[in-house]
TINUSE-350156 format. One record per residue (C-alpha): residue number from 1; residue in three letters; x, y, z. Coordinates in nm, 3 decimals. Layout:
# TINUSE-350156
i->NUM aa->ALA east->X north->Y up->Z
...
//
This chain:
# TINUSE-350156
i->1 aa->UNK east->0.000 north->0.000 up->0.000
i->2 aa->UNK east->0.142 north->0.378 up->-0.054
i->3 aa->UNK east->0.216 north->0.608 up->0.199
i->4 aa->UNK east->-0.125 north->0.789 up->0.283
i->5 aa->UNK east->-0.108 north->1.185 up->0.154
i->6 aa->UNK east->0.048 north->1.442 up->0.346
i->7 aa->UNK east->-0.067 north->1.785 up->0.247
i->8 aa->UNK east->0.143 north->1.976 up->0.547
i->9 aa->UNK east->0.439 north->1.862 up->0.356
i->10 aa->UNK east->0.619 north->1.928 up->0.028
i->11 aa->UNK east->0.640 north->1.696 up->-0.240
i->12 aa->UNK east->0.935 north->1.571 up->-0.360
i->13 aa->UNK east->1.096 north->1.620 up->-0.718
i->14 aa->UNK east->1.405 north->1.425 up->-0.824
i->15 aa->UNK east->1.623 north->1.576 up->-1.067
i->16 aa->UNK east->1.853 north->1.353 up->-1.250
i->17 aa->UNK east->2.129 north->1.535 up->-1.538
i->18 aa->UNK east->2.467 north->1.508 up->-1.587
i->19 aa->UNK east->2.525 north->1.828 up->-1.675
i->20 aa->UNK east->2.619 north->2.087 up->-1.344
i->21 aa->UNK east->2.461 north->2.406 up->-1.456
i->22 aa->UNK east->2.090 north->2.207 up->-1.576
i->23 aa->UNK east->2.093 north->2.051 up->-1.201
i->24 aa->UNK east->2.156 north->2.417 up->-1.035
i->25 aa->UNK east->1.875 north->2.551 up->-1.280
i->26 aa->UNK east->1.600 north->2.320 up->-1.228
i->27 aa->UNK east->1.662 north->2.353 up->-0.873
i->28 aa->UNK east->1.647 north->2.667 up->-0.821
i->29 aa->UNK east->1.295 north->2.641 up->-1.062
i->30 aa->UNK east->1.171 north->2.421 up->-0.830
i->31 aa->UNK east->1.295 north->2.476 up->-0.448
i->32 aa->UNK east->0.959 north->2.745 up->-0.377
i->33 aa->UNK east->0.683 north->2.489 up->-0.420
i->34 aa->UNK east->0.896 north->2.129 up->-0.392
i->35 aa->UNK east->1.165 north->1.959 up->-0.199
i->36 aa->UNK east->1.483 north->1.886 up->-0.423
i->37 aa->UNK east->1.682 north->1.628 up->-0.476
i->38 aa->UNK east->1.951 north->1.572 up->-0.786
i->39 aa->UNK east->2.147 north->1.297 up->-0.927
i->40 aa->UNK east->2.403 north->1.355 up->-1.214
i->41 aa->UNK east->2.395 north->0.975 up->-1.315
i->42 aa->UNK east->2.178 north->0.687 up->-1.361
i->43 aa->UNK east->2.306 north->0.498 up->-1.079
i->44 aa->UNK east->2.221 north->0.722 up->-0.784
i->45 aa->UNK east->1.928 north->0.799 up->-0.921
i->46 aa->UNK east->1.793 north->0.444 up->-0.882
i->47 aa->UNK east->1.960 north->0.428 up->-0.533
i->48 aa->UNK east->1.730 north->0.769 up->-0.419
i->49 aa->UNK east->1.456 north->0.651 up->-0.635
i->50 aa->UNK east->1.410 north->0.285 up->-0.454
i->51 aa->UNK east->1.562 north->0.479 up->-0.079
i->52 aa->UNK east->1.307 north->0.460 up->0.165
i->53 aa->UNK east->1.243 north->0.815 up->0.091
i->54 aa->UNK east->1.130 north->0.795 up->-0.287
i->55 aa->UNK east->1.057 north->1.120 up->-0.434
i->56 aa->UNK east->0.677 north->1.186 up->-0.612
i->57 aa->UNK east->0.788 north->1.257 up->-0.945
i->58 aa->UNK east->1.176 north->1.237 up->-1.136
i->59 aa->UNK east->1.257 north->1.530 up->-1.433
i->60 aa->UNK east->1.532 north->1.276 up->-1.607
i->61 aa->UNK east->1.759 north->1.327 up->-1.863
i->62 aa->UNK east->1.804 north->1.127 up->-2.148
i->63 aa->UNK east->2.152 north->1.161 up->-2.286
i->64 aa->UNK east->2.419 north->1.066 up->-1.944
i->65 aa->UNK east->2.724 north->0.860 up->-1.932
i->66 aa->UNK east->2.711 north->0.490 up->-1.857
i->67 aa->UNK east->2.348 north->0.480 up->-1.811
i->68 aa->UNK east->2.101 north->0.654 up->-2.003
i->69 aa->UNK east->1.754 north->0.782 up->-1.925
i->70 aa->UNK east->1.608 north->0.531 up->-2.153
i->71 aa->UNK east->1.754 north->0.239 up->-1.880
i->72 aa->UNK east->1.655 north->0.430 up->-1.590
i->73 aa->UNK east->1.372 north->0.469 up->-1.649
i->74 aa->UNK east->1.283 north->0.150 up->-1.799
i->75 aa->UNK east->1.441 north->-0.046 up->-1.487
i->76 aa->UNK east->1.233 north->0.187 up->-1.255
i->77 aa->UNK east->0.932 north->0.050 up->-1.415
i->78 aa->UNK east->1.062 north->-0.306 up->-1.420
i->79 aa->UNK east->1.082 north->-0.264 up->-1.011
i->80 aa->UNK east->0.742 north->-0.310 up->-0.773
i->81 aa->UNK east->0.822 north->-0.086 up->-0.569
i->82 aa->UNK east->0.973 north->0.220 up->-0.816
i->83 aa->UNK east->0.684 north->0.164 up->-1.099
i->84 aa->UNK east->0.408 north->0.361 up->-0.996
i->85 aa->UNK east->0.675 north->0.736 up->-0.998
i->86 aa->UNK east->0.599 north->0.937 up->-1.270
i->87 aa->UNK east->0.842 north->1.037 up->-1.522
i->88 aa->UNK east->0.910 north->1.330 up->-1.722
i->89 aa->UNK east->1.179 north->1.286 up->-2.001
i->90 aa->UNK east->1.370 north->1.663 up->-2.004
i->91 aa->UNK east->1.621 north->1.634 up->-2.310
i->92 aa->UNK east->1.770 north->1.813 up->-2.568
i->93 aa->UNK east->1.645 north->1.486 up->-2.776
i->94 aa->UNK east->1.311 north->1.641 up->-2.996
i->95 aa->UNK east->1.288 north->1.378 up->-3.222
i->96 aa->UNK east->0.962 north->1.206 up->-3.242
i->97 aa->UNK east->1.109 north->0.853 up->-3.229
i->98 aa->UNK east->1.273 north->0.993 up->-2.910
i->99 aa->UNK east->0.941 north->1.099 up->-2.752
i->100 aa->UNK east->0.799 north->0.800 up->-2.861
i->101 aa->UNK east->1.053 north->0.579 up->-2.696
i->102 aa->UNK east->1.057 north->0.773 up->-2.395
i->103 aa->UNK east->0.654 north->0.714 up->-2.413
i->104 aa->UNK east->0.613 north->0.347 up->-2.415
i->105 aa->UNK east->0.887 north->0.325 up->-2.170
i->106 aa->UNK east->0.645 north->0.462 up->-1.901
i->107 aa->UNK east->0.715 north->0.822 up->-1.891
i->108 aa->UNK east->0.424 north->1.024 up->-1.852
i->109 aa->UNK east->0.537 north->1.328 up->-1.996
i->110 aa->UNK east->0.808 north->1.428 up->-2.282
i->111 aa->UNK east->0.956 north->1.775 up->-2.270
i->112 aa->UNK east->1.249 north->1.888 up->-2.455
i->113 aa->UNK east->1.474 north->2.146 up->-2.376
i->114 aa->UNK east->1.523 north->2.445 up->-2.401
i->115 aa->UNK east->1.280 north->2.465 up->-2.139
i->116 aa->UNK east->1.022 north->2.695 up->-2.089
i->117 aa->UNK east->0.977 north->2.750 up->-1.671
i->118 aa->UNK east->0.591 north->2.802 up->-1.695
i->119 aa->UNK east->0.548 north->2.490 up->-1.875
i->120 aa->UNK east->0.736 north->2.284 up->-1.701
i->121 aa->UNK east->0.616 north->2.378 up->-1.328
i->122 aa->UNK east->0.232 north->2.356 up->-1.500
i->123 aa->UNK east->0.353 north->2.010 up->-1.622
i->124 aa->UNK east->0.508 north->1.881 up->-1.300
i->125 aa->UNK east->0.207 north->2.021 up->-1.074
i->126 aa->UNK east->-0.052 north->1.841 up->-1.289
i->127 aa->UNK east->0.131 north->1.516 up->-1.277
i->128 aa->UNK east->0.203 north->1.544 up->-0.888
i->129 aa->UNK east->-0.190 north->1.591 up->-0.925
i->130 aa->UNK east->-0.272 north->1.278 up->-1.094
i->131 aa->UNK east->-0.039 north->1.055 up->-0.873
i->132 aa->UNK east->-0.179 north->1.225 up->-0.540
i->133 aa->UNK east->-0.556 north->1.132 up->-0.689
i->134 aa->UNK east->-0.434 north->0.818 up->-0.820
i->135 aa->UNK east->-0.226 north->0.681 up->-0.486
i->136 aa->UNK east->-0.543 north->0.829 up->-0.308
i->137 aa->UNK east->-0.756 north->0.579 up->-0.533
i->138 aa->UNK east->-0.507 north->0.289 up->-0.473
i->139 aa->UNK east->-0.513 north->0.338 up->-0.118
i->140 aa->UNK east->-0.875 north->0.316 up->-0.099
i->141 aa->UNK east->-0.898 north->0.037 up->-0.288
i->142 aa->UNK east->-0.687 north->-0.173 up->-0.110
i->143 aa->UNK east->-0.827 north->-0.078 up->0.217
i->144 aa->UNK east->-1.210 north->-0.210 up->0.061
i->145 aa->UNK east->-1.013 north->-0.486 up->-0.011
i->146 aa->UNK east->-0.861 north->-0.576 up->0.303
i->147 aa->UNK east->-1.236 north->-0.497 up->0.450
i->148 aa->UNK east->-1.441 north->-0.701 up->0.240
i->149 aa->UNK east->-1.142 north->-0.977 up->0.286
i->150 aa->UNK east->-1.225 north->-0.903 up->0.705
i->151 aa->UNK east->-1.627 north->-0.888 up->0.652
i->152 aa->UNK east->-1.510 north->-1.182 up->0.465
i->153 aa->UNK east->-1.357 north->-1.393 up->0.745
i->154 aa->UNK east->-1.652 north->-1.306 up->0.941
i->155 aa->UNK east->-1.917 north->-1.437 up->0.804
i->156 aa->UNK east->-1.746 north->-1.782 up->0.705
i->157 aa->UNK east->-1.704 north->-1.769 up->1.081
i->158 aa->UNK east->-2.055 north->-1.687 up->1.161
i->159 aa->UNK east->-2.176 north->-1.957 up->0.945
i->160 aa->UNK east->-1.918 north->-2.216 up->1.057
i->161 aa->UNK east->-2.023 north->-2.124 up->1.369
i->162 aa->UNK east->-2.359 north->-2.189 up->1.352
i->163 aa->UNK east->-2.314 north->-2.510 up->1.151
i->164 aa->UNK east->-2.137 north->-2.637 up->1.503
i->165 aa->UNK east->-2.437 north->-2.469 up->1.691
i->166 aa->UNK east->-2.703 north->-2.635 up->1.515
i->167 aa->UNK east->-2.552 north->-2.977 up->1.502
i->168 aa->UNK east->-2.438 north->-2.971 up->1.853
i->169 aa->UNK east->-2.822 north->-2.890 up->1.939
i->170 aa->UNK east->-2.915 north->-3.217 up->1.791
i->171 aa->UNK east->-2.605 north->-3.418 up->1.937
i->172 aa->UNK east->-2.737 north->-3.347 up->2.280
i->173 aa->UNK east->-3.090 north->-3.485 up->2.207
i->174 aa->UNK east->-2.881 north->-3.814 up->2.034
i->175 aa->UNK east->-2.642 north->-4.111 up->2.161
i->176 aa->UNK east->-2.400 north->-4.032 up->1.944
i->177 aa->UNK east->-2.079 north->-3.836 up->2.024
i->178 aa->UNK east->-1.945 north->-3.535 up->1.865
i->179 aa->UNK east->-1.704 north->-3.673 up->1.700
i->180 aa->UNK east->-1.943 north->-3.856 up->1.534
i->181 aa->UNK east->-1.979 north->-3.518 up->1.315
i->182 aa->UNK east->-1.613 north->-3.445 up->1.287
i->183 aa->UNK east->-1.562 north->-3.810 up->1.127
i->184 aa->UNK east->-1.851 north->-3.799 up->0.919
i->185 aa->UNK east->-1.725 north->-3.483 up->0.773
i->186 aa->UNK east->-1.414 north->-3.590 up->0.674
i->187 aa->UNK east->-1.501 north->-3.912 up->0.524
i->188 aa->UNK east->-1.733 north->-3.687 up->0.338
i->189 aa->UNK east->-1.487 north->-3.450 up->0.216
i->190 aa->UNK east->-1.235 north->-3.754 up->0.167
i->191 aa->UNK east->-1.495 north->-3.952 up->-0.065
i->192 aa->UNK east->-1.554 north->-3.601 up->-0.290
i->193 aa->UNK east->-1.178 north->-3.590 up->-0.345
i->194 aa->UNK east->-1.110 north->-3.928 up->-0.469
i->195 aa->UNK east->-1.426 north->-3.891 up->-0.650
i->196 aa->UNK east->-1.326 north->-3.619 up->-0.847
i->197 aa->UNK east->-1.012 north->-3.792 up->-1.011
i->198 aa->UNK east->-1.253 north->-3.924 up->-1.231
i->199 aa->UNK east->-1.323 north->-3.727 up->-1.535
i->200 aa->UNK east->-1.706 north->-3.743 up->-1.514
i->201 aa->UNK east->-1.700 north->-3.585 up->-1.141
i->202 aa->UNK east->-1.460 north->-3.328 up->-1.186
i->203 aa->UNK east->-1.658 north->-3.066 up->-1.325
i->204 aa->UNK east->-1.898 north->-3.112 up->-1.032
i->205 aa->UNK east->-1.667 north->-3.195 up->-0.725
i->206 aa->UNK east->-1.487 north->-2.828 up->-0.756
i->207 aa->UNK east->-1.308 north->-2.703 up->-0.426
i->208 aa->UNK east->-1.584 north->-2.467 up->-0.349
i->209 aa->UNK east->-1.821 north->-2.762 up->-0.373
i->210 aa->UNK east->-1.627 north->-2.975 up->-0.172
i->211 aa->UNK east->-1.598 north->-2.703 up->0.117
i->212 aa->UNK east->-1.930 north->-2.665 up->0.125
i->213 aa->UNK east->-1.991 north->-3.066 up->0.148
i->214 aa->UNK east->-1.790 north->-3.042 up->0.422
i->215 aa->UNK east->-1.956 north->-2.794 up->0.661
i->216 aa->UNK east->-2.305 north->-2.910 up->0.579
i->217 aa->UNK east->-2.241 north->-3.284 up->0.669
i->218 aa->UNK east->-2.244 north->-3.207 up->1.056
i->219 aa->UNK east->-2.618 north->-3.118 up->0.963
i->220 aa->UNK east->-2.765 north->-3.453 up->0.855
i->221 aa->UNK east->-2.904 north->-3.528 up->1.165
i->222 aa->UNK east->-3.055 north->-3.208 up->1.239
i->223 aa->UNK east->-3.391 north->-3.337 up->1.245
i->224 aa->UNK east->-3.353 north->-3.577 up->1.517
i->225 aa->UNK east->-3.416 north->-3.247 up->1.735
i->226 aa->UNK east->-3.785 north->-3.325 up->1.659
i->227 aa->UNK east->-3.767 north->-3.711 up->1.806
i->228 aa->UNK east->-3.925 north->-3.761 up->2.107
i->229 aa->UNK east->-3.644 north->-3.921 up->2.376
i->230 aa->UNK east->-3.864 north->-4.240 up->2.421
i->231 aa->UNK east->-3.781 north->-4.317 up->2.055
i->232 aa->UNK east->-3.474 north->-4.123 up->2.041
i->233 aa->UNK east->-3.252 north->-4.275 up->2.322
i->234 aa->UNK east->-3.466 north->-4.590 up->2.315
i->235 aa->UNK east->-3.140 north->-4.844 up->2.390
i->236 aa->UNK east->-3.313 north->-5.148 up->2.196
i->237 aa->UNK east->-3.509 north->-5.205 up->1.868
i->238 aa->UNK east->-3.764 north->-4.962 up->1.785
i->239 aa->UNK east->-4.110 north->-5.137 up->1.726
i->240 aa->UNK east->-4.282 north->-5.054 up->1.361
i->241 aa->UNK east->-4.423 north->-4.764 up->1.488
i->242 aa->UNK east->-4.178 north->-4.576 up->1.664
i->243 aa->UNK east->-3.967 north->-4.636 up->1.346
i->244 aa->UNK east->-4.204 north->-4.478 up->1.153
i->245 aa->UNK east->-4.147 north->-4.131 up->1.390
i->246 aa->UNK east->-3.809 north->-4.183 up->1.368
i->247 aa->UNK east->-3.837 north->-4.201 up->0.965
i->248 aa->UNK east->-3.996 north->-3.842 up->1.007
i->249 aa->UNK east->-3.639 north->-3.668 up->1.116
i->250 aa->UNK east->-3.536 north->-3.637 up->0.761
i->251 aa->UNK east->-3.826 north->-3.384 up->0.639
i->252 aa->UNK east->-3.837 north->-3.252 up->0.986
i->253 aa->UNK east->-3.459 north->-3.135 up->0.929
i->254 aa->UNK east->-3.572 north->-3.013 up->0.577
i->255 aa->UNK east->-3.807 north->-2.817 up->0.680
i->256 aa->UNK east->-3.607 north->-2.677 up->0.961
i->257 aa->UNK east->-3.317 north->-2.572 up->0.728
i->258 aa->UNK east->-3.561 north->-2.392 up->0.490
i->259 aa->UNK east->-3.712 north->-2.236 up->0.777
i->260 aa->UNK east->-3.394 north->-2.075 up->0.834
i->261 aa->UNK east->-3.347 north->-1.989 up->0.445
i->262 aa->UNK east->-3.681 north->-1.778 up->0.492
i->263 aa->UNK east->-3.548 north->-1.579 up->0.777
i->264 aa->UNK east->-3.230 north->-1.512 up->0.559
i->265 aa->UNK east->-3.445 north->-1.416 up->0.273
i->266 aa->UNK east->-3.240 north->-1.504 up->0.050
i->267 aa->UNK east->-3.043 north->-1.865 up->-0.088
i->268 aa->UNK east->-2.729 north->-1.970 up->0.053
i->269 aa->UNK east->-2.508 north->-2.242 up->-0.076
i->270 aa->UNK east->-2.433 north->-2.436 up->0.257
i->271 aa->UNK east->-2.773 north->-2.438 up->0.365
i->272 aa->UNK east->-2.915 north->-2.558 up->0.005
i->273 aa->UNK east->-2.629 north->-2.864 up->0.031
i->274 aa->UNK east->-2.698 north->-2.909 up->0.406
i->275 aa->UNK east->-3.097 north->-2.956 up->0.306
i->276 aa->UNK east->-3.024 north->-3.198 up->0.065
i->277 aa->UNK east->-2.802 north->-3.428 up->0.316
i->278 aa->UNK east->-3.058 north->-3.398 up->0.579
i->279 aa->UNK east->-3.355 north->-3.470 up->0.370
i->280 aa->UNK east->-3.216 north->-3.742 up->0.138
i->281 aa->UNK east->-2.934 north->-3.922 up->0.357
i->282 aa->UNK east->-3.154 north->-4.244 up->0.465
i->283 aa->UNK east->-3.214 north->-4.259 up->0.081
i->284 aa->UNK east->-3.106 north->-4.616 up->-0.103
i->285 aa->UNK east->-2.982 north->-4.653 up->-0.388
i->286 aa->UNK east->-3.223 north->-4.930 up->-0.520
i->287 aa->UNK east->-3.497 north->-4.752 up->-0.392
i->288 aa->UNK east->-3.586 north->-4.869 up->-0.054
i->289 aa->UNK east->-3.498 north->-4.563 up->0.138
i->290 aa->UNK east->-3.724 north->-4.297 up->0.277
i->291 aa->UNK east->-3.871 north->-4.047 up->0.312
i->292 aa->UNK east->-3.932 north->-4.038 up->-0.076
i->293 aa->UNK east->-3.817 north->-4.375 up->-0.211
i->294 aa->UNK east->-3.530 north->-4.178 up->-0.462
i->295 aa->UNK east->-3.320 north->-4.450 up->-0.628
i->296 aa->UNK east->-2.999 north->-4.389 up->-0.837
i->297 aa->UNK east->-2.849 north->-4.026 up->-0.975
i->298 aa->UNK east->-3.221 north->-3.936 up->-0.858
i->299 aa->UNK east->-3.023 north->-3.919 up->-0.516
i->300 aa->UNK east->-2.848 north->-3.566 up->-0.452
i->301 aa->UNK east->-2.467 north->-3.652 up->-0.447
i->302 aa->UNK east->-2.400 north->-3.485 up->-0.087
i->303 aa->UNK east->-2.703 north->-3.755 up->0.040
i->304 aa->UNK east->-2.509 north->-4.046 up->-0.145
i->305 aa->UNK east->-2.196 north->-3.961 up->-0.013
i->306 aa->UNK east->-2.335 north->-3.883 up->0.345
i->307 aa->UNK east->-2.551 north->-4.187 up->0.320
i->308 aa->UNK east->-2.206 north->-4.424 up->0.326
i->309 aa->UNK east->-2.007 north->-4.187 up->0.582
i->310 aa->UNK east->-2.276 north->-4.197 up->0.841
i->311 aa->UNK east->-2.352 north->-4.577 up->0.780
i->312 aa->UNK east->-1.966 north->-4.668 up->0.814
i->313 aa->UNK east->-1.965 north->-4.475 up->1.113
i->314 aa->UNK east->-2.233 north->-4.614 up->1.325
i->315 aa->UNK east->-2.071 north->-4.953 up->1.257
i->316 aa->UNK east->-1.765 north->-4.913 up->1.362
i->317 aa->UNK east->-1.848 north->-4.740 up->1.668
i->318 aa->UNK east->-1.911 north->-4.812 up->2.043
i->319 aa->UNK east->-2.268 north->-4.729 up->2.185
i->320 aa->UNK east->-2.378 north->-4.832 up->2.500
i->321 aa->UNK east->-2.610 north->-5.116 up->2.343
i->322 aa->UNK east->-2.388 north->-5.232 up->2.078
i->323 aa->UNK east->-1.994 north->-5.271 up->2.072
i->324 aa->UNK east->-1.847 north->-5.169 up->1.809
i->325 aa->UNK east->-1.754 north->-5.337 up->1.413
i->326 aa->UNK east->-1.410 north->-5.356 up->1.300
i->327 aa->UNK east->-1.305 north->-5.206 up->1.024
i->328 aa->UNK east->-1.317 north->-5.574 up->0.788
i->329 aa->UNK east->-1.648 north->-5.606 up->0.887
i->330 aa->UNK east->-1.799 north->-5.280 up->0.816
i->331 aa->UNK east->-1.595 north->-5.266 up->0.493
i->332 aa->UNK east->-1.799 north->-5.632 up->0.413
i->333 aa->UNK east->-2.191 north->-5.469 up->0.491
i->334 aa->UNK east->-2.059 north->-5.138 up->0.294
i->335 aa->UNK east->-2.001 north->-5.429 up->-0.022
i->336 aa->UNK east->-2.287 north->-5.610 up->0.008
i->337 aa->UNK east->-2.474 north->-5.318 up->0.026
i->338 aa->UNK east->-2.326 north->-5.198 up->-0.294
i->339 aa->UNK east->-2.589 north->-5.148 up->-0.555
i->340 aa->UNK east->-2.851 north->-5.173 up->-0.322
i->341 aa->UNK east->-2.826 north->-4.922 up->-0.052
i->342 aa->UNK east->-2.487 north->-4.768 up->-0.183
i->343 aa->UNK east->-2.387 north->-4.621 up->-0.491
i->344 aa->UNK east->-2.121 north->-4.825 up->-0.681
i->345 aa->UNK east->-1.876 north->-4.539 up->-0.740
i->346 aa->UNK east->-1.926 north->-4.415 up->-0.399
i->347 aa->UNK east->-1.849 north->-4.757 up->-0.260
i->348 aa->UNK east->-1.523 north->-4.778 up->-0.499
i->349 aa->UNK east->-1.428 north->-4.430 up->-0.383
i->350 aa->UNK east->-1.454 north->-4.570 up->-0.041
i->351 aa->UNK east->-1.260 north->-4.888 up->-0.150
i->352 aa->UNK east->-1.010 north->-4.723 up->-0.291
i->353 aa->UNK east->-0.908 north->-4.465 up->0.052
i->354 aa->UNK east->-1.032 north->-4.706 up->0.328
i->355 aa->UNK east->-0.664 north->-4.662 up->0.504
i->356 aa->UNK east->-0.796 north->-4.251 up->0.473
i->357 aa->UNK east->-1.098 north->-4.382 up->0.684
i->358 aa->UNK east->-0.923 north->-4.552 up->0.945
i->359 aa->UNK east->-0.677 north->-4.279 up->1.004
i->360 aa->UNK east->-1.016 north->-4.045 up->1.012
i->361 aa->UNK east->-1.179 north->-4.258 up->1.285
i->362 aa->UNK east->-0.827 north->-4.322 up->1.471
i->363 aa->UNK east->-0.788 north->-3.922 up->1.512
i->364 aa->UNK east->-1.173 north->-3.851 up->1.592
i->365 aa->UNK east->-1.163 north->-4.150 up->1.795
i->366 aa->UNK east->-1.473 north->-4.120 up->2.077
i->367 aa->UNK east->-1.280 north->-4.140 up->2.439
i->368 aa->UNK east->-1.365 north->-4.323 up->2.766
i->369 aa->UNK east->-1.466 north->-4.008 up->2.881
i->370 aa->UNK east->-1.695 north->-3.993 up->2.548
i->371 aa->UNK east->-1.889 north->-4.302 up->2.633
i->372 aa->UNK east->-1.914 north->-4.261 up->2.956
i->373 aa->UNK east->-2.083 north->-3.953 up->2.942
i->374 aa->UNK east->-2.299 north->-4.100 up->2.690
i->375 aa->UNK east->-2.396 north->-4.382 up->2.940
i->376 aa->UNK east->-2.478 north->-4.110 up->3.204
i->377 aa->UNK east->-2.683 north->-3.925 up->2.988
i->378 aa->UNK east->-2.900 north->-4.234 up->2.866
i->379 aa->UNK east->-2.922 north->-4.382 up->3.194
i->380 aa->UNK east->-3.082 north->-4.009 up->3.319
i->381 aa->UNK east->-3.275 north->-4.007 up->3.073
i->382 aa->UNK east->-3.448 north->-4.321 up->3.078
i->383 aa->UNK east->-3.523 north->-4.233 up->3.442
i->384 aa->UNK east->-3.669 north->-3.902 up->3.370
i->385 aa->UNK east->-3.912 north->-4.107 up->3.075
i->386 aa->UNK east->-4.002 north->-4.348 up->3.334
i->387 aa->UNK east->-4.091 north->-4.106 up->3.624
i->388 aa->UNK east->-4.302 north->-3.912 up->3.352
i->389 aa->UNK east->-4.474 north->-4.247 up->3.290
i->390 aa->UNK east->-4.534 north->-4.326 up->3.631
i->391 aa->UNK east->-4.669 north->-3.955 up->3.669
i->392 aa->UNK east->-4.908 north->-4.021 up->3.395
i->393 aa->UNK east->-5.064 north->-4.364 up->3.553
i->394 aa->UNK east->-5.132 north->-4.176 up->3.820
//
């Protein structure tokens, strides 16, 4: 970023001539309205041009010794930090090939000696004018940048934020750890990048996508919120019809999700992929899922991905009615389930990175702590059901 403007200040004109008696007479031309400084050669004028004083605007001769104005100024606009100084050829050289040279070199002005002192001050001034209003511009543009880039950060907080709220909401209501959601995630995330090697996902599976896979898979289960604890925490096998309530958390996290879209007022990308995976994760890929019986590509991808992920998961973990699967043994209901609840190039993804799985579950691995909490919590809770019962007979 430039320096901001300082109006209480001079600005600074570097004169740069070989010639003795040129240097003393531009000086004195300039020294009322602008600080000074002089070079009589090429080389300390690119040492006080990139000094961490640079001056606003360099008057340079053309014809010098060793170094021309032509190679000043052309390695002054070669350098980051010199490139934005105007110059203003001042040479005995009046040729137009000269001025045009000088031109497409980067000067911003051309004027050839001998001079005439009201032309050249109006000249300097006007271009000391245009760099203030243009440094002024680039100033303020990178500050809306670095804003917008802030406002930015924010918001991807905000909503990452209340991903974690929303999910954790329903992982209280559910026997399932958090790290249930941190695993499922990743093997998400994890099946979308091996997917995408393949030509025919690639256009689809983009980074962006991906990202946004990622922080609406802790959402899948937001609908269990709506499932009363009898059913929810319910240790053993739920009877036909408290299935059929639990079948209901898909829509009820649908409809949750677009409730929240209506408060926004507007479509956002997470929340569209997080509705999907919520509404459509229980669906099979032969059919036989619910709540809408989808079969094949009908399926949204992020619910056929999600659908594996969160199957996987529950069988290779602990819960306080069922130990847990190894990893052979999942792997074997993931393949027979291929075609039929799975889609085949989701289950060959999976195949293909099932080490990437176990080092997922290994590092989001639920602890002793984890389950015994989890015992706690179901134990209270099938008290507090069972004293409401017993309050009811009454």
């Amino acid at each position: 970023m430039t320096q901001a403007l300082d109006f209480t200040s001079k600005p600074t004109v570097l004169v740069v001539d070989d010639l003795p008696d040129n240097l003393t007479l531009m000086s004195k031309l300039l020294k009322d309205e602008y600080k000074v400084k002089v070079a009589n050669h090429g080389e300390k004028a690119l040492k006080i041009a990139l000094s961490d004083h640079p001056p606003d605007l360099i008057l340079l001769d053309i014809m010098m010794p060793d170094m021309d104005g032509y190679e000043v100024c052309s390695r002054l606009k070669a350098n980051p930090a010199s490139w934005n100084i105007p110059i203003i050829f001042l040479t005995a050289k009046a040729e137009v090939e000269d001025e045009r040279r000088g031109l497409e070199l980067g000067a911003v002005d051309y004027i050839t000696k001998p001079i005439s002192p009201p032309i050249v001050l109006a000249r300097v001034a006007a271009h000391l004018q245009l760099k203030a209003s243009a440094d002024f511009l680039r100033d303020k543009a990178a500050f809306l940048e670095s804003e917008v880039a802030k406002r930015t950060r924010e918001l991807q907080a905000i909503q990452d934020v209340t991903i974690l709220v929303m999910a954790s909401l329903a992982e209280t209501r559910d026997n399932e750890t958090g790290n249930h959601i941190r695993r499922t995630q990743h093997y998400v995330r994890a099946l979308a990048q091996h997917l995408r090697s393949h030509p025919f996902w690639a256009v689809r599976l983009t980074d962006a996508y991906i990202d946004t896979l990622y922080k609406s898979a802790p959402l899948h289960d937001i609908g269990k919120v709506g499932i009363p604890d009898r059913i929810l925490l319910k240790p053993g096998r739920l009877t036909t019809e408290e299935f059929e309530v639990m079948k209901t958390h898909p829509a009820l996290g649908r409809d949750a999700i677009e409730h929240a879209e209506k408060q926004l007022g507007m479509t956002v990308d997470f929340l569209a992929c997080a509705k999907e995976i919520a509404y459509s994760h229980q669906e099979k890929w032969d059919g036989s899922g619910y709540p809408e019986g989808l079969a094949g590509t009908d399926i949204p991808l992020s619910a056929r991905l999600m659908a594996l992920a969160d199957v996987y998961d529950a069988l290779i973990s602990r819960r306080v009615y069922k130990a847990p699967m190894s990893h052979a043994a999942a792997t074997e209901i993931i393949l027979a389930g291929l075609g039929s609840h799975f889609d085949p190039d989701v289950v060959d993804a999976f195949l293909a990175i099932q080490d990437e799985f176990q080092s997922i579950a290994q590092r989001f691995a639920d602890s002793e702590q984890d389950r015994e909490r989890e015992l706690a919590r179901l134990e209270a809770e099938t008290a507090e059901n069972i004293e409401l019962g017993d309050a009811a007979k009454e």
